[in-house]
C-alpha positions, 0 to 999 in steps of 0.5 A: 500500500503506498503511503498516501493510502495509508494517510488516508486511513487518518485523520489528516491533521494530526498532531493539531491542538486548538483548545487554550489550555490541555487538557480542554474543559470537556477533557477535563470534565471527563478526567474528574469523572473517571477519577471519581468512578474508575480504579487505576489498577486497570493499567491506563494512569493517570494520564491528562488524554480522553478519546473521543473519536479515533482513526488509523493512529490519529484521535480526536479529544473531545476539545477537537485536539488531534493527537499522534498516537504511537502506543497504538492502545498497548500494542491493541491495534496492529491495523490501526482503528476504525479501519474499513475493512474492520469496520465492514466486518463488524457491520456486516457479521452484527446484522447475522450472529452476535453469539452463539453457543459456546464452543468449548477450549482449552486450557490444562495440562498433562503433568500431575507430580508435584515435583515436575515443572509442567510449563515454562511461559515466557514473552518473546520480547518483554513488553511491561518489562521495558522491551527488550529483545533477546537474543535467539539462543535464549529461546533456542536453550528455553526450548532444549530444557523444556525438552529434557525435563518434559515440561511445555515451553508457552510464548506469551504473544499477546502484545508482541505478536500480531505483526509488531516485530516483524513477523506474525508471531515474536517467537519467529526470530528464534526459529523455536516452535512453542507447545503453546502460544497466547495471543490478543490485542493486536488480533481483536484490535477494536474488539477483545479478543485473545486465544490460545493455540497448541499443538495437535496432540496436546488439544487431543488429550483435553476432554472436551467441554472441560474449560467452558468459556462464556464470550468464546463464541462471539461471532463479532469478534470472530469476524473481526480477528479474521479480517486483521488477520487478513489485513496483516497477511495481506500481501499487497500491503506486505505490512510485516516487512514494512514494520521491520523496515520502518522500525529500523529507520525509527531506532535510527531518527532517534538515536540521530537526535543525540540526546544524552538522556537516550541511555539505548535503543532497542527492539524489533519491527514497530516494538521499539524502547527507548530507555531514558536514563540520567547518566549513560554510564551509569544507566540511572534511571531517569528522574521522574520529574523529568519523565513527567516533563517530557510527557507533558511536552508530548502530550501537549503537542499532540503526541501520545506514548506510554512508558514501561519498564521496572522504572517506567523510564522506558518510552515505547514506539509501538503505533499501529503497522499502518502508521504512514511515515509521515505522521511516524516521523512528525511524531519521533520528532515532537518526542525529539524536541521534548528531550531537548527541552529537559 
């Protein structure tokens, strides 16, 4: 897909902020009333944006701000939102079944002895844990003591699967072949959606109707997996290849911009950290009056990324695989400019 297609798949003035003050009255009004009825374990902070409408990685608040969105939602939305096709299949598969009989799955395990580990689950790339790729020979070694004690080996593929790094599923880069592999977000994209494969002889030996699971049969949500699915396979818009590729030009803008904040830059595809630390040769983390600085330059000027990592100073580029170059870059460059501000 050429890029004018995919910024056609955007609000096309983003980043633009219109209201005198940020957060905007009705952004504010609806920040008070999610602090008085919403609890912050959920994950989402306290952060001063409220969504109002959205479009491929642009939204609108409900001021008419329009923002940059670089976290695509957690790594929710791998084809961006409101996509057509999504779109389509929604409208088309509500008007037929919305749900149906549960239809059974999954989860047990063959091994009983107290002493015996039964699985190893573990992310092919560390999301929450402040994205950091390993290199392949530590799956390659997960999967031969897996193998010599008998124990599962289970990626967890729910937010670096779907595309983001590059390939359908993280666990690719290592040529190792799990028992299991999790996924969600980026498969549901603007519906849940979250699932579990294994392999055939495993899936065999679980009786069925053993794990009953209420929302397992939702059609509408079946659809829309099916069509990202296809929309990220989809080989005219070779939108795997391109992440890799964009991802690799993105590291590079930022480590051009030399900040000495920029203690690394790392990841794979569209899943890229940047660990902001006080001193390089140190790696202290960065302070947290900085970091609350700097999202507040970002979010002011129209550009929204989520840190992660054990000392939340681990920002994340993980926008939606159809981010045109345009905005990718308007949006590294705001984030650039904020650096030099600290």
């Amino acid at each position: 897909m050429i890029e004018t297609e995919l910024e056609a798949l955007n609000f096309h003035d983003a980043p633009k902020m219109v209201s005198p003050e940020f957060p905007g009255t009705k952004a504010a009004a609806a920040l008070t009333q999610s602090a008085r009825t919403e609890s912050m374990v959920r994950g989402g902070g306290r952060m001063p944006v409220v969504m109002d409408r959205a479009f491929g990685v642009t939204f609108k608040d409900p001021d008419g701000n329009t923002f940059i969105d670089l976290s695509a939602g957690v790594g929710v939305s791998s084809v961006g939102r409101c996509h057509p096709k999504v779109v389509a299949a929604i409208r088309e598969q509500s008007e037929s079944l919305m749900h149906a009989m549960e239809v059974n799955h999954l989860l047990n395990t063959p091994y009983t002895a107290a002493d015996d580990v039964a699985a190893v689950i573990v992310e092919p790339v560390p999301g929450e844990g402040g994205y950091v790729p390993p290199s392949p020979e530590f799956l390659q070694l997960l999967r031969k003591a897996c193998d010599r004690s008998g124990a599962l080996l289970i990626v967890d593929e729910v937010q670096a699967g779907a595309g983001r790094t590059g390939k359908m599923w993280s666990v690719e880069h290592s040529g190792v072949k799990p028992d299991m592999l999790t996924f969600g977000k980026g498969v549901g994209g603007d519906v849940p959606m979250a699932g579990l494969v294994m392999r055939s002889d495993l899936a065999a030996k679980i009786p069925d109707g053993s794990a009953p699971n209420t929302f397992a049969a939702n059609s509408v949500s079946a659809a829309v997996a099916l069509t990202n699915i296809g929309i990220l396979e989809d080989p005219a818009l070779d939108l795997l290849n391109r992440a890799h590729t964009l991802g690799l030009e993105a590291q590079e803008r930022i480590r051009d911009f030399g900040s000495p904040f920029v203690g690394e830059v790392r990841g794979r595809g569209l899943m890229i950290g940047i660990e902001l630390v006080e001193d390089k040769a140190t790696k202290e983390p960065l302070q947290g009056e900085r970091l609350g600085k700097l999202m507040g330059y970002l979010t002011s000027h129209g550009v929204l990324m989520i840190p992660c990592g054990r000392y939340t100073n681990v920002m994340r580029v993980m926008p939606s695989l159809t981010i045109p170059r345009k905005l990718m870059f308007k949006a590294l460059d705001i984030f650039g400019e904020g650096l030099s501000r600290l």
